[in-house]
N, C-alpha and C positions, 0 to 999 in steps of 0.2 A: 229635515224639511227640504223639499227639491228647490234646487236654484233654475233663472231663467238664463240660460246662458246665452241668451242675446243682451245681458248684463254688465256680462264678465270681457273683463280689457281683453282685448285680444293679445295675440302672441306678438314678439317683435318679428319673429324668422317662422315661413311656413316653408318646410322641405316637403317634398314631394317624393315619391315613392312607387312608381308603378310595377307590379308583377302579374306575372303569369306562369304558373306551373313551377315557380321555384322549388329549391330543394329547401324544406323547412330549416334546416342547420344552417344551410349558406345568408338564408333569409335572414333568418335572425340574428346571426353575424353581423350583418349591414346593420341590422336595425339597431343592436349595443351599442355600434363605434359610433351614433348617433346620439344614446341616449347617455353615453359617455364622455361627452363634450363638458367642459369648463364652463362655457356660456350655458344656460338654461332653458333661458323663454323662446321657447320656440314651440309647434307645433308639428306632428308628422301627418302627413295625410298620406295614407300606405293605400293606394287603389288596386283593387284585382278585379284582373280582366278579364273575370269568368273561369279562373282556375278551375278543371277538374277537383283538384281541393279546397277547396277558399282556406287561405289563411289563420284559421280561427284560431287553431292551437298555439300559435305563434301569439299571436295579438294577447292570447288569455294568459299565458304563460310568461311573458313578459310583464303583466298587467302596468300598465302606465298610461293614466290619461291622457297624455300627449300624445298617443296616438289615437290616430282618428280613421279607423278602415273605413273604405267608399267602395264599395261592390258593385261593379257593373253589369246591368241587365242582360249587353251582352259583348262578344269580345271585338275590339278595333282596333288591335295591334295601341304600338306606345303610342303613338301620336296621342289619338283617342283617351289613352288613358292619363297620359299626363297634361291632356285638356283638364278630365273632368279631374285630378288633384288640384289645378292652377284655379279654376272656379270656385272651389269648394274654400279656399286659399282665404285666411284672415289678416295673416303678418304683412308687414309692409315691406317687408325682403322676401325674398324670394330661391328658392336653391331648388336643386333637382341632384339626388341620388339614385342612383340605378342597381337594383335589384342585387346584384353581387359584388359591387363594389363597397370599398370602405372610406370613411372618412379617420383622420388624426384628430385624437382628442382636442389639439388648441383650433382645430378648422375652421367654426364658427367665431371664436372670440379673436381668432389675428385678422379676419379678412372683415369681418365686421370695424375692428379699430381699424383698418387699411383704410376703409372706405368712408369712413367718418372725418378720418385726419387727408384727407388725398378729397374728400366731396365727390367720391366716384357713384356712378350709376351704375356702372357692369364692370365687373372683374372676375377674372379667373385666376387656379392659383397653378403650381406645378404639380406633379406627381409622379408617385414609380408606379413601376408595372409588374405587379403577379399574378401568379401561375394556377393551377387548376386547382393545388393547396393549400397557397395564401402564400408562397415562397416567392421575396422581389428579385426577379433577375435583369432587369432595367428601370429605365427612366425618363420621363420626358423631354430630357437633353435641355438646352439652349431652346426658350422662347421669348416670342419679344414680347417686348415692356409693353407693348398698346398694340392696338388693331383697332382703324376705322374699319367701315364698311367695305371699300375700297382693298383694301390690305385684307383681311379676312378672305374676298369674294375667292380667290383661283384656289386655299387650301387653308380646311380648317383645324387650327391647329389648338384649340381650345376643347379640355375637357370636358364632357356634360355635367360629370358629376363633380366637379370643380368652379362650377360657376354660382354668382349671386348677384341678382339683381334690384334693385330699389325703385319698386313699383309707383312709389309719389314721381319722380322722375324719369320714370317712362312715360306716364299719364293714366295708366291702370295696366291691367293682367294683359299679357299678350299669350296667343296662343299657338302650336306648333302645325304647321303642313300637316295636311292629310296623306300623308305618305307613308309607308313600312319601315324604312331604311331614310337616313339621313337627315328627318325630320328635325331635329336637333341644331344643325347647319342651319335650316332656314328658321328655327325661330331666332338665334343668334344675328343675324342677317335684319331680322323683323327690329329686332331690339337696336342695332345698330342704324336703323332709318329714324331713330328717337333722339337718341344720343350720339355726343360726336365721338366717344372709341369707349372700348373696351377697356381695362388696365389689369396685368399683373399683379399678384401680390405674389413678391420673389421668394415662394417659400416651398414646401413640397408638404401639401396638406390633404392628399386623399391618394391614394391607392386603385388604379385601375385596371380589373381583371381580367384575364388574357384568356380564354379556352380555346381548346385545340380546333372546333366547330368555329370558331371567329377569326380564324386566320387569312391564308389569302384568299380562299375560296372567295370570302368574303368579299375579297377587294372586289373581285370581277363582276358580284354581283352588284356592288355599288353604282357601278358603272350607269346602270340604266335611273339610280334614282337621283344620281351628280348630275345627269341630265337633264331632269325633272326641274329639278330648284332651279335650275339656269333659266329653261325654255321656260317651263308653266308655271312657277311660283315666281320669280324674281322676274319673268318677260321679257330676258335680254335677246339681242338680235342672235340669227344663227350663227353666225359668222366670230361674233363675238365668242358664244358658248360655245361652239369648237374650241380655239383656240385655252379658253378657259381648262374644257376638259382633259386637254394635252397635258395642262400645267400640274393638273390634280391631279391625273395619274400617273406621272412621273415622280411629282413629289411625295404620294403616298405609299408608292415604290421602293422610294430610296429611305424613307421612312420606318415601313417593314423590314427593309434589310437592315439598317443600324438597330433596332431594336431585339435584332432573334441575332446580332455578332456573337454573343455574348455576354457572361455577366458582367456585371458592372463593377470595376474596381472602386473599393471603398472611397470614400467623398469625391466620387463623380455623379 
């Protein structure tokens, strides 16, 4: 007999999931270390942004109601797409996983307790860094325990796909910049004009993928959208946002270069 699933509880945690053109194997990668969490109730809403393949094979072959594909009509880069996951979104938490990266099995169940025991609205957690194989040759070093808005604005030092927030407490879904690049930064930014900081949870719970197309090229391209959030998303003076962008690209800089030193000697 069909049920009406405008019925059924919702989930506690809605993850969000945007792709495009993934490589089926890496996709589903992601989506295991997901469906392989200790915590349960939760929800994935996996959206593709008009892939030349749509996802199907993956979604069927996994078969798990918890996932929930959203197919877009047509492609809007991430922002776009991890709007319409965040709409679609029934849990009262909130996370964003990114297409190749992983999460650690306790990921959901420590930062959920963090954030229950600690009354946090937004936290992020730590993580290491691998390679085009899944092999970690770093790590997110030393970050701090909290970030106002304030402290975040010159350099963001918070994962995407390490973050969780509690939507009763922001006051509902908030949504990411209409941007290509960086869009991430200003919802973080958005969510920080809600709530007084962000917080830690001092633990290394997701895994974030490095490919050799993502390296510095990349910085430089940033450049033009660190500008964006400064001038036309956040409104701040020019003079300010100079000064800002100096800081960002110096510290993204010296960032990239501790990260490609070298591996990382065991419990660092």
């Amino acid at each position: 007999m069909p049920t009406d699933s405008s019925c059924e509880k919702p989930p506690l945690v809605s993850i969000i999931i945007p792709t495009y053109n993934d490589d089926p194997a890496r996709l589903a990668e992601t989506l295991q270390s997901v469906l392989a969490q200790s915590f349960t109730d939760f929800e994935i809403i996996l959206v593709d942004d008009q892939s030349e393949t749509p996802p199907h094979a993956v979604v069927n072959r996994l078969n798990d109601s918890r996932i929930r594909p959203v197919y877009r009509a047509k492609n809007g880069g991430g922002s776009a797409a991890r709007n319409s996951g965040t709409k679609a979104a029934r849990g009262r938490f909130i996370a964003y996983l990114d297409s190749d990266d992983l999460w650690h099995p306790e990921k959901l169940a420590k930062q959920l307790n963090f954030m229950h025991s600690h009354d946090s609205a937004f936290t992020y957690t730590l993580y290491d860094i691998i390679d085009e194989n899944g092999n970690t040759y770093s790590h997110s070093g030393s970050i701090k325990s909290s970030a106002t808005y304030a402290e975040l604005l010159p350099f963001c030092f918070i994962r995407t796909s390490s973050i969780m927030y509690d939507r009763r407490k922001t006051k509902w879904r908030l949504g990411f910049p209409a941007l290509r690049r960086r869009q991430d930064f200003g919802l973080f930014l958005r969510i920080l004009k809600r709530v007084p900081k962000a917080e830690l949870v001092p633990e290394t719970l997701c895994s974030y993928r490095v490919r050799p197309d993502s390296l510095s090229s990349q910085k430089f391209g940033n450049i033009r959208y660190q500008w964006m959030i400064y001038r036309h998303v956040e409104k701040l003076g020019l003079l300010r946002s100079a000064k800002l962008l100096v800081q960002w690209f110096f510290m993204a800089g010296t960032t990239h270069l501790r990260r490609q030193s070298g591996k990382l000697q065991a419990g660092t």
